[in-house]
C-alpha positions in Angstrom: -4.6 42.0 15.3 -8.3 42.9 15.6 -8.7 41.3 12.1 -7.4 37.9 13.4 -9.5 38.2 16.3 -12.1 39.3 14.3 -11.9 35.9 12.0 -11.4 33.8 14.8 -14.5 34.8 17.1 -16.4 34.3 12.9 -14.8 30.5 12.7 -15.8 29.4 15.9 -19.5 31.2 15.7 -20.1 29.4 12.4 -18.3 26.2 13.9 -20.9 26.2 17.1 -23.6 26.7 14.6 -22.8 24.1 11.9 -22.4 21.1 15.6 -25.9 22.2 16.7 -27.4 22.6 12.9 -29.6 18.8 13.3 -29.3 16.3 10.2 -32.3 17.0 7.5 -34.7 14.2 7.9 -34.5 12.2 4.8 -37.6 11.8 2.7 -39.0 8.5 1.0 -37.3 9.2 -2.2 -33.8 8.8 -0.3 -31.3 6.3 -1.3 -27.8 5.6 0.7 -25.3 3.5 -2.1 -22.0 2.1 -2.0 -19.7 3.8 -5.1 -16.7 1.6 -5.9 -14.2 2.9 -8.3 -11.6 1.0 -10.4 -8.2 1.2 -10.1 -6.4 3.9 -12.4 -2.8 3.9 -13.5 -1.0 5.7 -10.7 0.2 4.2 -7.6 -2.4 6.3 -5.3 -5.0 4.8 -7.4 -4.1 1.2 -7.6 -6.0 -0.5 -5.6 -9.3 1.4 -6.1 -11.6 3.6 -3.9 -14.5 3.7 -2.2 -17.1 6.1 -1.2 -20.5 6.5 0.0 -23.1 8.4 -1.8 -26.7 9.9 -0.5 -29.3 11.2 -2.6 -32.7 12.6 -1.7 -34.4 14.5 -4.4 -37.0 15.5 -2.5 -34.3 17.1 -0.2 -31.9 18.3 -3.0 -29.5 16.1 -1.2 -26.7 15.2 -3.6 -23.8 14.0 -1.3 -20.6 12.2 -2.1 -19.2 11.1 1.7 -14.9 10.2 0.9 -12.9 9.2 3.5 -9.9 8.8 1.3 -9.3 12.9 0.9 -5.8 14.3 2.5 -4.5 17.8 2.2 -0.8 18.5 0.2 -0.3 21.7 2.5 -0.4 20.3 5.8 2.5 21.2 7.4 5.6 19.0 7.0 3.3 16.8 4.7 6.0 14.5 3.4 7.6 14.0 6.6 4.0 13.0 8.2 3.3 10.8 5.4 6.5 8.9 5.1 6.3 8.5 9.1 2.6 7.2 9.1 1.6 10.2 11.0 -0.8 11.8 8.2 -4.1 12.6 9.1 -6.7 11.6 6.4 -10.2 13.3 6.5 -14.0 12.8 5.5 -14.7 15.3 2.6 -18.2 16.1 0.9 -18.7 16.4 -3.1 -21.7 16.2 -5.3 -22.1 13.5 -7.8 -21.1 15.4 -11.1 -18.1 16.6 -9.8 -17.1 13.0 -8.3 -18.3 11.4 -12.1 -16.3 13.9 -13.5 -12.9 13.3 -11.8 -13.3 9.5 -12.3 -14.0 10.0 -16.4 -10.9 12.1 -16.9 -8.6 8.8 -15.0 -10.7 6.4 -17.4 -12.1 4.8 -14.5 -15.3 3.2 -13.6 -17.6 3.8 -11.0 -19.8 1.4 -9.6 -23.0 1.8 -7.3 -25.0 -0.4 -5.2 -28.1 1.2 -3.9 -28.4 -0.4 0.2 -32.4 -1.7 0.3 -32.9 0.0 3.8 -35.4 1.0 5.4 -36.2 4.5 6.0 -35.4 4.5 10.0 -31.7 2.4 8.9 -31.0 5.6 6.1 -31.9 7.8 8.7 -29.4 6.2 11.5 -26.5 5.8 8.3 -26.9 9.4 7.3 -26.5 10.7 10.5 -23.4 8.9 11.5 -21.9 10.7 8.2 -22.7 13.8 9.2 -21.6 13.3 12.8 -18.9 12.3 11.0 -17.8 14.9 9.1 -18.2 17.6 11.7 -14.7 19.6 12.0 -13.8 17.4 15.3 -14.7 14.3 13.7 -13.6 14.2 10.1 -9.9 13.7 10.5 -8.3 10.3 11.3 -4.5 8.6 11.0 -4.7 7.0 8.0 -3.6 3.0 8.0 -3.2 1.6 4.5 -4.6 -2.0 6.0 -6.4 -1.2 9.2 -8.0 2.1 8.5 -8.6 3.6 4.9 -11.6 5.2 2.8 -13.2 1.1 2.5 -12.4 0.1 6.0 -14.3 3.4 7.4 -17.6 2.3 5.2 -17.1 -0.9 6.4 -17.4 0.1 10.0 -19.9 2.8 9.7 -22.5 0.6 8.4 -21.4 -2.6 10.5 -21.9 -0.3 13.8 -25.0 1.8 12.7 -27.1 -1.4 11.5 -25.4 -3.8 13.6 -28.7 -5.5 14.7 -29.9 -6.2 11.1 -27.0 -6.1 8.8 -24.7 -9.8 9.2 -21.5 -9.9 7.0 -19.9 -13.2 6.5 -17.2 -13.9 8.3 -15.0 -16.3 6.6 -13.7 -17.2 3.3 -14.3 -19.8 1.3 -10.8 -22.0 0.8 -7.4 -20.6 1.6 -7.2 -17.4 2.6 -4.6 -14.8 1.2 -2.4 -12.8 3.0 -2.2 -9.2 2.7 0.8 -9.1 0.9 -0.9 -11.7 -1.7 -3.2 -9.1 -2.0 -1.4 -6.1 -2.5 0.4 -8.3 -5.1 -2.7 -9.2 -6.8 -3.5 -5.5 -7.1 -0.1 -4.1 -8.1 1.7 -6.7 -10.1 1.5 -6.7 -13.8 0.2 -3.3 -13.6 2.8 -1.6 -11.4 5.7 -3.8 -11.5 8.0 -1.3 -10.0 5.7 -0.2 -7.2 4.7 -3.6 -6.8 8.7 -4.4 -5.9 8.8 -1.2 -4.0 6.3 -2.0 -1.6 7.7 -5.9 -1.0 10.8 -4.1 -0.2 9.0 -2.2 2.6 6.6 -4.4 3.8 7.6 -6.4 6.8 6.8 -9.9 7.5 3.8 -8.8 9.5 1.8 -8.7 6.6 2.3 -12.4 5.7 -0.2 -13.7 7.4 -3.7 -14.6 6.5 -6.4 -11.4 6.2 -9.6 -12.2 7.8 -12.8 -11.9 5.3 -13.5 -8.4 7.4 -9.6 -7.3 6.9 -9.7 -7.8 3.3 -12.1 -4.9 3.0 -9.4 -2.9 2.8 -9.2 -3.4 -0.7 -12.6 -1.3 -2.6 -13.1 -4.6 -4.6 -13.4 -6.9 -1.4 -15.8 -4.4 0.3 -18.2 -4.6 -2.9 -18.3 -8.2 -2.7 -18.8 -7.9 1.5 -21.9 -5.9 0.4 -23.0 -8.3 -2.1 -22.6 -11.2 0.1 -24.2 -9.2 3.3 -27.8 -9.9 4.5 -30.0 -7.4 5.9 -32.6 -8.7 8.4 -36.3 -7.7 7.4 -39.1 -8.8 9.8 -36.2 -11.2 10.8 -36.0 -12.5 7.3 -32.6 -12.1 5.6 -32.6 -10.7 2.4 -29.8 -9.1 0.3 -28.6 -6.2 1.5 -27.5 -4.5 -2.0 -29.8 -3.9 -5.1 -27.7 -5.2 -8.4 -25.2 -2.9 -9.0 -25.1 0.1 -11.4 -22.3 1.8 -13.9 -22.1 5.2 -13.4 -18.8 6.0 -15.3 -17.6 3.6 -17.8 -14.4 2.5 -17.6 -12.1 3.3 -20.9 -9.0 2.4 -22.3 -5.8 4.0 -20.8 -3.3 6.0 -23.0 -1.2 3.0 -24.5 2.0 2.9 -22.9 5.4 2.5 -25.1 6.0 -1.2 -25.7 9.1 -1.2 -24.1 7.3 -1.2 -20.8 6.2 -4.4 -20.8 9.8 -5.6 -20.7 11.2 -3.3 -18.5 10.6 -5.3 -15.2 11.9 -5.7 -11.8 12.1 -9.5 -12.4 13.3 -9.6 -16.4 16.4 -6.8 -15.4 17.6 -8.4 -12.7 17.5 -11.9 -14.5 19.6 -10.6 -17.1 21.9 -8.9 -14.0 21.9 -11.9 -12.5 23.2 -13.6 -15.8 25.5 -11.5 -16.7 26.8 -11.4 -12.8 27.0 -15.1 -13.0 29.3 -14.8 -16.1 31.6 -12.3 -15.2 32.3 -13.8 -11.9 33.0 -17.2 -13.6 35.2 -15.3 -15.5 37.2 -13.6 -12.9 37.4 -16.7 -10.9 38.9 -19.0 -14.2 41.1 -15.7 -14.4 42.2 -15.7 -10.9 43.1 -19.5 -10.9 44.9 -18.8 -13.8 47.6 -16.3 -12.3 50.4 -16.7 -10.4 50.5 -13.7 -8.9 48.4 -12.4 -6.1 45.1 -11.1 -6.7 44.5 -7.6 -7.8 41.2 -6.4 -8.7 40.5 -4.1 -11.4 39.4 -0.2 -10.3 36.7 -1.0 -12.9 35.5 -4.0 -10.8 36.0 -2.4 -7.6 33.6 0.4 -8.3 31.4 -1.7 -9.9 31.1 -4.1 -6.5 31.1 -0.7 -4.6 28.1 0.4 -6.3 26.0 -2.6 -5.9 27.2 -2.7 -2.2 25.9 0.8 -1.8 22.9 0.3 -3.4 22.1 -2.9 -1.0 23.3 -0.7 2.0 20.7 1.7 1.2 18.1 -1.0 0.8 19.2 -2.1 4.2 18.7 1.8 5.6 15.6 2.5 4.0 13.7 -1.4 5.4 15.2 -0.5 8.8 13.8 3.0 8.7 10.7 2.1 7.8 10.6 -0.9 10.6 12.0 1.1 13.7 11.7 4.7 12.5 8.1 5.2 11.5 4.4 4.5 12.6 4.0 2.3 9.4 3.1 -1.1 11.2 2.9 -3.1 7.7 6.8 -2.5 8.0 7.4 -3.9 11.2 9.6 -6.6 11.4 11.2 -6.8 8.0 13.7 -9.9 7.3 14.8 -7.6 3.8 17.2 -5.6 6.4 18.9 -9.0 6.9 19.2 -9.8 3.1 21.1 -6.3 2.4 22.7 -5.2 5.6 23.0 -1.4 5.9 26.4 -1.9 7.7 27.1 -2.3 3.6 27.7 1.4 3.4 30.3 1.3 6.2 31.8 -1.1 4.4 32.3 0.3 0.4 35.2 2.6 1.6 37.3 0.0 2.3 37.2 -2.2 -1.4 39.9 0.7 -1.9 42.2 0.3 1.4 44.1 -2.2 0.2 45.1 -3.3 3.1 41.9 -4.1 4.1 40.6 -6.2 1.5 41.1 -9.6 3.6 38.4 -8.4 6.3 36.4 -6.8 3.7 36.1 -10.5 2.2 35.1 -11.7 5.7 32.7 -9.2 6.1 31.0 -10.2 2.7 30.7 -14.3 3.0 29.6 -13.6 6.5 26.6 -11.0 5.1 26.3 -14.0 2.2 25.8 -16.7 5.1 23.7 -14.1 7.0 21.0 -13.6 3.5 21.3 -17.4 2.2 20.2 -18.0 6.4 17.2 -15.9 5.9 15.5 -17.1 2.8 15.9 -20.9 3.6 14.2 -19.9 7.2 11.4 -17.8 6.1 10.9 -20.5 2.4 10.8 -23.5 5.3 8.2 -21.6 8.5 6.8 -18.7 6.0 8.0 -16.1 8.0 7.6 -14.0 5.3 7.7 -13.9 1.6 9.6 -12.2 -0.3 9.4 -10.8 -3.5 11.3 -12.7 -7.0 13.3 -9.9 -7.8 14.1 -9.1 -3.8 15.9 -12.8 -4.6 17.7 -12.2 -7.9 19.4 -8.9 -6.1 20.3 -10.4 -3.0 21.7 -13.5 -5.3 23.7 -11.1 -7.0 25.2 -9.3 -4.0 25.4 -12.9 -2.3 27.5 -14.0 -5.4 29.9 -11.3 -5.2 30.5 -11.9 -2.0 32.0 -15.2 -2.1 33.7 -14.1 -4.7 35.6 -11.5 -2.8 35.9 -14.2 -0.3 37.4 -17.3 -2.9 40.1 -14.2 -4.2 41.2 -13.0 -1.2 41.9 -16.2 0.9 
């Protein structure tokens, strides 16, 4: 007991000490620079980072400030993160080691040196440090809204607000935020890509502001590029011409197969091969005489696909009305595959209750063929090609069901 006391009463003596410790007063030598790096393979690294870095020689400052650091043993870590409730913190490294971790992903890393002036470095270093003090460094993480580029963003807009103007609109039609995700995560995480159109609710198909793109490491490095900084009120550019500090190199080759492997180029050939077997079934059907009687082989096979939409349908809903995720709010996908589906798959095998089972399915057909013709005519939300080619397929088995049994 005395021992925990012990290291409590040390904790909050070095805590009091570190909040009164004042900021080092940067020298002439200083420099404050955005780092952007590229995107790597995995999905966490996608769409890039950001990070700012501040180097005084003269100081034997060598400080790498990174929004985007979380901790795997917080507690109930997966349950925080899959609610939206994960906190995200500011972390501190030095340059090799942040170099270092970027060579071994292949990824590049990009600076641009801000050109300010020794009072602006001052203000920007301090609102770091104020930042990273053990009150301060933790924040809920918002992919959109509030992430390691958004922070930067911020931190220089409201420190240098009376000399540093970012544009505020974008030249021709502006994307939505789910144009951008795609543009990030397509062809180089197809699955993920579809994953994340499955989630993402119809809030996020509506235009981002030139600000709101900043989300994105690649849109904040152009905000810089395309900022002016105010000197003797004459605007100048407020980044020097960037520099490589990591090279980017080739990724391990992935197998060939890969490339083929797609969301959109399996379910096409599902979607064929759907399309024939239910032409053949239904040729069969009008064919007999007797009443219909599906195969066990085609019953579990409609049961699976059924259960596999009802899940779709659980997981969209979830994420809509069950988390703090609000890029997931208001999803139209739940109306595509319902997750009443799962109530449903039990009865294919109760005979007797085939008839309202085919009812059930036309009216969920109706219900998804209704959605997509709405949201393709007022853009309510977009959704993604292979989203389409599965709810096709459930769609065409349920009139199916429906043609049989009446």
């Amino acid at each position: 007991m005395r021992y925990i006391i012990g290291l409590l009463l040390a904790y909050s003596v070095m805590q009091w000490q570190y909040t009164q410790a004042k900021t080092p007063i940067l020298s002439n030598e200083a420099s404050i620079s955005l780092l952007t790096c590229s995107a790597g393979q995995e999905l966490y690294s996608a769409f890039g980072h950001s990070a700012l870095y501040v180097h005084d020689p003269v100081k034997r400052l060598d400080l790498i400030y990174n929004y985007g650091t979380f901790s795997f043993n917080t507690p109930n870590f997966y349950g925080k993160f899959l609610q939206g409730k994960l906190n995200y913190r500011l972390s501190r490294q030095r340059l090799k080691q942040f170099k270092y971790e970027y060579e071994l992903e292949h990824r590049a890393v990009v600076a641009q040196e801000l050109r300010l002036s020794q009072t602006q470095k001052q203000a920007v270093f301090e609102f770091l440090q104020k930042n990273y003090l053990p009150d301060n460094r933790y924040y809920l993480y918002d992919f959109f809204f509030d992430n390691c580029a958004t922070r930067i963003y911020h931190a220089i807009n409201n420190t240098l607000a009376d000399s540093v103007q970012f544009k505020q609109h974008i030249e021709g039609q502006a994307p939505t935020f789910r144009q951008l995700i795609n543009e990030s995560t397509a062809y180089q995480n197809p699955w993920a890509n579809f994953g994340m159109n499955i989630i993402l609710g119809s809030v996020v198909d509506r235009e981002a502001t030139y600000t709101e793109r900043t989300f994105l490491p690649k849109y904040l490095s152009q905000a810089f590029s395309e900022a002016q900084l105010l000197k003797n009120a004459q605007p100048e550019t407020l980044v020097n011409e960037p520099q490589t500090l990591v090279e980017k190199s080739p990724f391990p080759p992935s197998p060939a197969w890969q490339a083929y492997a797609t969301p959109i180029i399996l379910l096409s050939v599902l979607f064929v091969l759907t399309m024939l077997l239910s032409i053949g079934q239904w040729r069969k059907h009008q064919q007999q005489a007797t009443a219909f009687a599906p195969s066990k082989l085609r019953l579990t096979t409609d049961a699976l696909l059924y259960l596999l939409a009802g899940l779709i349908g659980c997981v969209t809903l979830f994420m809509w009305l069950g988390t703090d995720h609000k890029a997931c709010a208001v999803n139209f996908t739940t109306l595509l595959f319902l997750p009443s589906h799962l109530f449903i798959v039990p009865m294919f095998f109760v005979k007797s209750w085939r008839k309202q089972v085919a009812y059930y399915l036309l009216a969920s057909a109706l219900i998804a063929l209704f959605t997509i013709c709405i949201a393709s005519v007022t853009g309510m939300q977009q959704f993604h090609p292979a989203i389409l080619l599965l709810a096709a397929i459930v769609a065409l088995r349920g009139f199916l069901w429906y043609k049989q049994e009446s």
